[in-house]
C-alpha positions as CSV (number, residue, x, y, z in Angstrom):
1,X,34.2,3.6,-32.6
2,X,35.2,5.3,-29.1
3,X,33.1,3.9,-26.1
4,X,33.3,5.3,-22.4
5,X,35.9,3.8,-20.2
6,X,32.5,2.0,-18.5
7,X,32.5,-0.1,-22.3
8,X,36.3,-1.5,-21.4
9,X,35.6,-2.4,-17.7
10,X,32.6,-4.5,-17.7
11,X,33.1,-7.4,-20.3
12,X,35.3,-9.5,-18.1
13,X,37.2,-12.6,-19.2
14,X,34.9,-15.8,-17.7
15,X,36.8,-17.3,-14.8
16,X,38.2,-20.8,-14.6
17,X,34.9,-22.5,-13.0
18,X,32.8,-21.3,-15.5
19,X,34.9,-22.0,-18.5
20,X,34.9,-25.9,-17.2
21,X,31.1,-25.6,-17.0
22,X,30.7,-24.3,-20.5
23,X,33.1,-27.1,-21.9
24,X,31.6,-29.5,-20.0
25,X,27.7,-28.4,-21.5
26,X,28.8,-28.1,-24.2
27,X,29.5,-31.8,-24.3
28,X,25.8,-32.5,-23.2
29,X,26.7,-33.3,-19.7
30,X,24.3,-33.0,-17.0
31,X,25.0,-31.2,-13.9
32,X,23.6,-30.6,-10.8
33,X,23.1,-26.9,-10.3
34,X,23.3,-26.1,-6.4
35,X,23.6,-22.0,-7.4
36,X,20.5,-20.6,-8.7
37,X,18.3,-21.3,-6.2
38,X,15.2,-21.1,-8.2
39,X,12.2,-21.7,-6.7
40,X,10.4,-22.4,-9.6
41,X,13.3,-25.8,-9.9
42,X,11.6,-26.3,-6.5
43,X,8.1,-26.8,-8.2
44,X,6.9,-23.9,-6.3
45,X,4.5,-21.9,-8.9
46,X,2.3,-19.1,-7.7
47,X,-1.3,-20.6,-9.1
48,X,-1.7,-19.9,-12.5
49,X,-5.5,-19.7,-12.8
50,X,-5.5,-17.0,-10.1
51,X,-2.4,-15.4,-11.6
52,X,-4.6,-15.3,-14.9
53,X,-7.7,-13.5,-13.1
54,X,-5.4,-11.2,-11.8
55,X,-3.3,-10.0,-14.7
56,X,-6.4,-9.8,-16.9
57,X,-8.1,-7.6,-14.5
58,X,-4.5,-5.6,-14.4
59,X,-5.0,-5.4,-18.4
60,X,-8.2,-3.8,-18.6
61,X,-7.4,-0.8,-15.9
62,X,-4.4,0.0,-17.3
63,X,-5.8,0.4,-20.6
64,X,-5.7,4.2,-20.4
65,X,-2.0,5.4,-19.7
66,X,-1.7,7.3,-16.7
67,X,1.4,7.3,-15.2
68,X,2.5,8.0,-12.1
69,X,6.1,8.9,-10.9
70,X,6.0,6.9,-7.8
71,X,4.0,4.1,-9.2
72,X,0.3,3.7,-9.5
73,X,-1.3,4.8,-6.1
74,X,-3.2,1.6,-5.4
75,X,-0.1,-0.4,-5.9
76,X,1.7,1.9,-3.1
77,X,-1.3,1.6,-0.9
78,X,-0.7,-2.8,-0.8
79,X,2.8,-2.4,-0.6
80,X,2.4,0.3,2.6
81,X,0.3,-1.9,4.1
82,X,2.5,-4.3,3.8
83,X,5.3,-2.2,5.1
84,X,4.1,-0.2,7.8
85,X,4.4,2.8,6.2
86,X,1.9,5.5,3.8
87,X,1.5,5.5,0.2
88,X,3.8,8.6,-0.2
89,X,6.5,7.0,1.0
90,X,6.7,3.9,-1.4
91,X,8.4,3.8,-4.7
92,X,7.7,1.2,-7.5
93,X,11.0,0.1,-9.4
94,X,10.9,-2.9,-11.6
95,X,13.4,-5.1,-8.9
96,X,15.4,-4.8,-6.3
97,X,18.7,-4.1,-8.2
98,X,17.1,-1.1,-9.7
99,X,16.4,0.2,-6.4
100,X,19.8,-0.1,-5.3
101,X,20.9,1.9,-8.4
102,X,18.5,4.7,-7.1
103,X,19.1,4.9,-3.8
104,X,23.1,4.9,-4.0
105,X,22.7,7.5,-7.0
106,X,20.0,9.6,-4.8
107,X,22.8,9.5,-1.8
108,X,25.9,9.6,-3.2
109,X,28.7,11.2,-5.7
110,X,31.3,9.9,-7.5
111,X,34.2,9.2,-4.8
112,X,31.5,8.9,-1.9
113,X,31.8,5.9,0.0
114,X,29.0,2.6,0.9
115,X,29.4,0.0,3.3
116,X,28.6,-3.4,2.0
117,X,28.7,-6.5,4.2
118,X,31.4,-9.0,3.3
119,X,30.4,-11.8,2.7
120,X,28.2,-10.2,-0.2
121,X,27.3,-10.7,-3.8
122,X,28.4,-9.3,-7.1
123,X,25.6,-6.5,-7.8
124,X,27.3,-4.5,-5.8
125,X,30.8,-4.2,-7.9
126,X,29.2,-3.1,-10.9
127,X,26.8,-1.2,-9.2
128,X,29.3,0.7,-8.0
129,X,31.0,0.8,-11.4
130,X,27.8,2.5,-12.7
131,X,27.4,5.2,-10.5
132,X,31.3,5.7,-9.3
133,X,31.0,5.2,-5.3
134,X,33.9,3.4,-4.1
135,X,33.0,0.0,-1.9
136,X,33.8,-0.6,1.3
137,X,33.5,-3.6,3.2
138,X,32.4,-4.0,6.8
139,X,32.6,-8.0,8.2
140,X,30.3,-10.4,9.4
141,X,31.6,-12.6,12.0
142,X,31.2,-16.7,11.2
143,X,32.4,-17.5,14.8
144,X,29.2,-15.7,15.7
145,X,27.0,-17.0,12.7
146,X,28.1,-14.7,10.5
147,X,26.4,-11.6,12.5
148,X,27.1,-8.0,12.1
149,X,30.8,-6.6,13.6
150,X,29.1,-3.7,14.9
151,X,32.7,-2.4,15.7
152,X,33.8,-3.3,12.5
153,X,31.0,-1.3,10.8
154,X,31.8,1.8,13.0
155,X,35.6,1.4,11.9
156,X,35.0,1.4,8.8
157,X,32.8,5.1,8.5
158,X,34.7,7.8,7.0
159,X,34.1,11.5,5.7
160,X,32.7,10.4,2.5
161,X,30.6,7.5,3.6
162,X,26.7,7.8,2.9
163,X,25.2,4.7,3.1
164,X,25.5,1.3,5.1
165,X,23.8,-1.6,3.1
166,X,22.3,-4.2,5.2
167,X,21.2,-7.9,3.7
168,X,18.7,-9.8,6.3
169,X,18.3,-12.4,5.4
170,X,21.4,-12.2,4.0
171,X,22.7,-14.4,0.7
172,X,24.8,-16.2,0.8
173,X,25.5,-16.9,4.4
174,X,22.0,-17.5,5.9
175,X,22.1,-15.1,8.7
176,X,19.1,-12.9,9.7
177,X,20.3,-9.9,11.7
178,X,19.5,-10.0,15.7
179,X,17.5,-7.1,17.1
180,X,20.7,-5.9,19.1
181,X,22.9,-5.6,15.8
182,X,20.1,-3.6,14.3
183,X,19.6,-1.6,16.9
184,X,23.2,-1.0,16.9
185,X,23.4,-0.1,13.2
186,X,20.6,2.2,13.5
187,X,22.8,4.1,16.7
188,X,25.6,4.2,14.2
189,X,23.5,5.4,11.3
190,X,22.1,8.0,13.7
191,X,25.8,9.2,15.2
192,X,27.3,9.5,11.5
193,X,24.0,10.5,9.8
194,X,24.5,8.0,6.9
195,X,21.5,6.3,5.3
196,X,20.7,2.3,5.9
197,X,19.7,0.8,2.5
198,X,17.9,-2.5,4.3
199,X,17.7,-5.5,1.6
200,X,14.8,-7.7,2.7
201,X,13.8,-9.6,-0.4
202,X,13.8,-12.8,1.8
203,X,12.0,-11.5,4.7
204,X,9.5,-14.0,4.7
205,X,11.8,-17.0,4.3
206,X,13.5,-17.3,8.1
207,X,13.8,-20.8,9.9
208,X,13.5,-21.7,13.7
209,X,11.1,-18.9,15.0
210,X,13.6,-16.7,13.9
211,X,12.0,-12.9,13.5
212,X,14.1,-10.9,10.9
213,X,14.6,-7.5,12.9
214,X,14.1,-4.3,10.8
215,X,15.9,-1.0,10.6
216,X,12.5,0.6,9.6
217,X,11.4,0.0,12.7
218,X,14.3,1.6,14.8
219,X,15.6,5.4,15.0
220,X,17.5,5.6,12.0
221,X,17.4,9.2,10.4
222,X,16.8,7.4,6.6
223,X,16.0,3.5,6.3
224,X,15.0,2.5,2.5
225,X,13.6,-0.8,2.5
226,X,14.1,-2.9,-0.8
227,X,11.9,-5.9,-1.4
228,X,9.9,-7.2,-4.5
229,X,7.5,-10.2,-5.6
230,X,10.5,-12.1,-7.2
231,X,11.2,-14.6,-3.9
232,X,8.0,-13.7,-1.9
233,X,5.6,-14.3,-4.4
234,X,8.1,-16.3,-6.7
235,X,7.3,-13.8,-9.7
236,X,10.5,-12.9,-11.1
237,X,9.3,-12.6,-14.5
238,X,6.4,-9.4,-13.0
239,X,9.2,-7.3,-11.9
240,X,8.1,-5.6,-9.4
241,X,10.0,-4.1,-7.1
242,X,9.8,-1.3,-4.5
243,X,11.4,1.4,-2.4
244,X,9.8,1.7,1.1
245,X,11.2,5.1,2.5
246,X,11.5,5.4,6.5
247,X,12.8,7.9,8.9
248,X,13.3,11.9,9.8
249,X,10.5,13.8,8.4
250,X,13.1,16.3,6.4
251,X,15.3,13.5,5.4
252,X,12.2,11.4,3.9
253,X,10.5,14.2,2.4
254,X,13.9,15.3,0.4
255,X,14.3,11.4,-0.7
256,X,10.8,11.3,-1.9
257,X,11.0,14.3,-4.0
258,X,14.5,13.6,-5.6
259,X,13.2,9.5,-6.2
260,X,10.3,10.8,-7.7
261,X,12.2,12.8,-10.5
262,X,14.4,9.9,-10.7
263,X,11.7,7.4,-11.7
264,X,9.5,9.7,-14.0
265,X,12.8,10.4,-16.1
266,X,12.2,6.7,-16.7
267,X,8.8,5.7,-15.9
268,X,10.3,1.9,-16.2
269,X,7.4,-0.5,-14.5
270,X,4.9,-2.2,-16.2
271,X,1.6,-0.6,-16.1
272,X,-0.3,-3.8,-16.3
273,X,2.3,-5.4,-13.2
274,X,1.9,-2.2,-11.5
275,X,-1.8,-2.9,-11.1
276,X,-1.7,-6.8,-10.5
277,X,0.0,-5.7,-7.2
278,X,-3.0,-5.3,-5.4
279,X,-4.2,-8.9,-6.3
280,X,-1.3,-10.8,-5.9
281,X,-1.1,-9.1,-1.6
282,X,-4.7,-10.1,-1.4
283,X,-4.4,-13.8,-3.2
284,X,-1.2,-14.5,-2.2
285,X,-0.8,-15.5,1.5
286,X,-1.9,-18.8,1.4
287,X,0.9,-19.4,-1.6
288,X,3.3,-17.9,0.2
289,X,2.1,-19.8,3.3
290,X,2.7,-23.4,1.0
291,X,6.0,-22.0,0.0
292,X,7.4,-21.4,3.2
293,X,6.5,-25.3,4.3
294,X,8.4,-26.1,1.0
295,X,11.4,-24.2,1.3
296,X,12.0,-25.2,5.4
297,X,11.6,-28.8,3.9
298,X,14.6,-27.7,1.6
299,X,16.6,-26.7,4.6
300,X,16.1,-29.8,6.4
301,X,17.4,-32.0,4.1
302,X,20.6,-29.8,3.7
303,X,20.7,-30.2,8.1
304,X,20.4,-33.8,7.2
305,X,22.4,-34.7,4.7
306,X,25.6,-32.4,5.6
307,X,25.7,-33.0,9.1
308,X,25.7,-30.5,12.0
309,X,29.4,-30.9,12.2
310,X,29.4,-28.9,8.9
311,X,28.8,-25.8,9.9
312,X,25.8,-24.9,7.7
313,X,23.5,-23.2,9.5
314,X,21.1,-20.9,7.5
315,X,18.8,-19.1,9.3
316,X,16.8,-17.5,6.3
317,X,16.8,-17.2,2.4
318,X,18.0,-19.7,0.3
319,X,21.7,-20.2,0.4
320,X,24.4,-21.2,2.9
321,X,28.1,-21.1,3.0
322,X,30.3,-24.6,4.3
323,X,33.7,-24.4,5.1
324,X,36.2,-27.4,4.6
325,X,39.6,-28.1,5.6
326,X,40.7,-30.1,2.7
327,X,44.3,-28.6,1.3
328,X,42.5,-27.2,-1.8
329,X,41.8,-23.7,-3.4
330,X,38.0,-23.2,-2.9
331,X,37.9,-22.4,-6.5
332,X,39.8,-25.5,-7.4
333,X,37.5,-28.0,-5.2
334,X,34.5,-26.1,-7.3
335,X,36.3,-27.0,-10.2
336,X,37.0,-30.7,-9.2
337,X,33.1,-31.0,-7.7
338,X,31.6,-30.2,-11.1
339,X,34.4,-32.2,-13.5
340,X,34.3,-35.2,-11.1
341,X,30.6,-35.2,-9.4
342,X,28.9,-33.1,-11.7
343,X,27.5,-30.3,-9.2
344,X,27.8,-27.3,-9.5
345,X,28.7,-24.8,-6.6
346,X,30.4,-21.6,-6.0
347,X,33.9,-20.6,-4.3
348,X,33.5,-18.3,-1.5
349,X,35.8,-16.4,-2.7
350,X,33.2,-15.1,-5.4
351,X,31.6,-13.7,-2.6
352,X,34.5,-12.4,-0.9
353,X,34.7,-15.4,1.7
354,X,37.9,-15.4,3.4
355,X,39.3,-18.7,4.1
356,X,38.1,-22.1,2.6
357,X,34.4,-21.6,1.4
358,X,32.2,-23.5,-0.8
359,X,28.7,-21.6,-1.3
360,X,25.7,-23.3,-2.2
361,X,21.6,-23.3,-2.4
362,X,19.5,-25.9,-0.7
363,X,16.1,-24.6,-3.1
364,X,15.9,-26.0,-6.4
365,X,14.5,-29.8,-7.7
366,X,14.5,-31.5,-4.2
367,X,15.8,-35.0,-5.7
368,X,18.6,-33.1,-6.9
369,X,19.2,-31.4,-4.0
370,X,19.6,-34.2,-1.9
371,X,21.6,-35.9,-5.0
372,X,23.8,-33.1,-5.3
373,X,24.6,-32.2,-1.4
374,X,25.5,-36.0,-1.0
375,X,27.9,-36.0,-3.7
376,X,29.0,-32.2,-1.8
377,X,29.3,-34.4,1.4
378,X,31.0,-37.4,0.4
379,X,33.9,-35.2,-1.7
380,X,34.6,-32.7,1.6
């Protein structure tokens, strides 16, 4: 049988970490898992009795199917409030991934160029393998908390660059963007008329007072805002995502139309989620309140336990980077860490960390947390 070249490219061979984690499960060993990040490890559940009311509700008006391309109206009228923004302007997607597959197909061709911040995560290869834009990486500076190189960034444009992805919060470093970087993006967005594609899925997760600036809110000529209910709401399983489109009147009006064929060749959110929306804004802030309070407590015992001298330092989200000095391959201490100590955390070079990085999440069980980050602490 003859597959596309796509067919040969994807199924990778499983690198050396995760080969010694599968051996070592599938002796029955117990690890410590300092990588997902799940909230739900954390014990933090939105209520199920009020989830209940709301999805049942959810059932019976989405009994009769009528779709709509951008996603049911009264679903875009909680997210836009939400946002800032008017109904027309949001698009439901069923996650956050999905609406990056949009918006870099909506902006780009094959052999057009996005920036992506390095450090960053793997979506963004095999997005880019999907839809054929080449990847380019612009830095964030660890001397400087891991802020934007604004100069960097501006180096970096070239004739076929359409986009600029931003992550604030970002994963996996911690950092939440300052107001002058943003505003500095949005100046270069504005000079090069290329899009910002602003990930905020941990928006509501920042430490310290911090307030996560927002390209939405500058001059930008096309901001899309990506968030969801998976870490705000801890709903993973609802999948629902959205699209919040910000910017020049043309530019916003062309988007919409263009997204809105896009998502009715597909039509792929769940009617019944679609309509829980509503609910889950008006029920959900005193969860999300509760959640907050649990996840800072998270981050303090990662302060604690590692030290100051570390250099950990998130500032929002759920994840942080440390560097060590040990003579060791990051992937190799990994490797050592989860055959010797039985945790489980990533080489920055997964992330495309230069230097020696280990990166790890502070949100899960919070015994093993603090079980796991000593045993992180006592090998560095």
């Amino acid at each position: 049988m003859r597959f596309s070249d796509l067919a040969a490219d994807f199924p990778g061979s499983t690198n050396r970490l995760y080969q010694r984690v599968q051996e070592l499960r599938a002796a029955g060993t117990d690890l410590i898992d300092l990588v997902r990040g799940s909230v739900h490890e954390a014990g933090i559940f939105f209520p199920e009795s009020t989830l209940r009311d709301i999805l049942v509700d959810a059932a019976s008006r989405a009994r009769t199917y009528r779709p709509d391309s951008l996603g049911q109206r009264v679903a875009r009228e909680a997210i836009a409030a939400y946002e800032g923004n008017v109904p027309e302007h949001i698009l439901l997607t069923p996650g956050t991934s999905v609406s990056y597959w949009y918006a870099i197909r909506l902006l780009s061709e094959p052999g057009d160029e996005i920036l992506c911040p390095a450090p960053s995560y793997p979506l963004f290869d095999y997005i880019a393998r999907l839809t054929g834009v080449t990847l380019r990486s612009y830095r964030l500076d660890e001397s400087f908390d891991w802020q934007i190189d604004l100069e960097d960034v501006e180096h970096r444009i070239g004739g076929r660059t359409r986009a600029i992805v931003l992550i604030s919060p970002h994963n996996p470093t911690g950092m939440v963007a300052d107001r002058l970087r943003i505003e500095g993006l949005a100046d270069i967005a504005r000079r090069y008329d290329v899009a910002i594609i602003s990930d905020e899925v941990f928006r509501e997760f920042t430490f310290d007072g911090v307030d996560a600036a927002r390209p939405a809110d500058t001059g930008a000529p096309l901001v899309f805002t990506l968030n969801g209910f998976s870490k705000m709401f801890a709903l993973p399983g609802l999948k629902i995502g959205w699209m919040s489109v910000s910017g020049d009147d043309a530019a916003v009006s062309a988007a919409m139309k263009t997204l809105e064929m896009i998502s009715d060749t597909f039509l792929p959110v769940n009617e019944i989620a679609q309509f829980s929306v509503p609910g889950v804004f008006r029920d959900g802030p005193s969860f999300l309140a509760g959640s907050r309070t649990r996840i800072e407590s998270l981050r303090k015992t990662a302060l604690s336990v590692l030290g100051p001298a570390a250099g950990v330092r998130p500032m929002g989200g759920f994840y942080s980077v440390i560097p060590f000095d040990r003579d060791i391959e990051d992937e190799d201490l990994a490797i050592e860490l989860v055959t010797e100590r039985k945790v489980l955390v990533h080489p920055g070079y997964f992330y495309d960390i230069e230097g020696r990085h280990l990166v790890f999440s502070f949100v899960g069980n919070p015994e093993q947390v603090r079980e796991g980050l000593e045993r992180l602490r006592e090998c560095l």
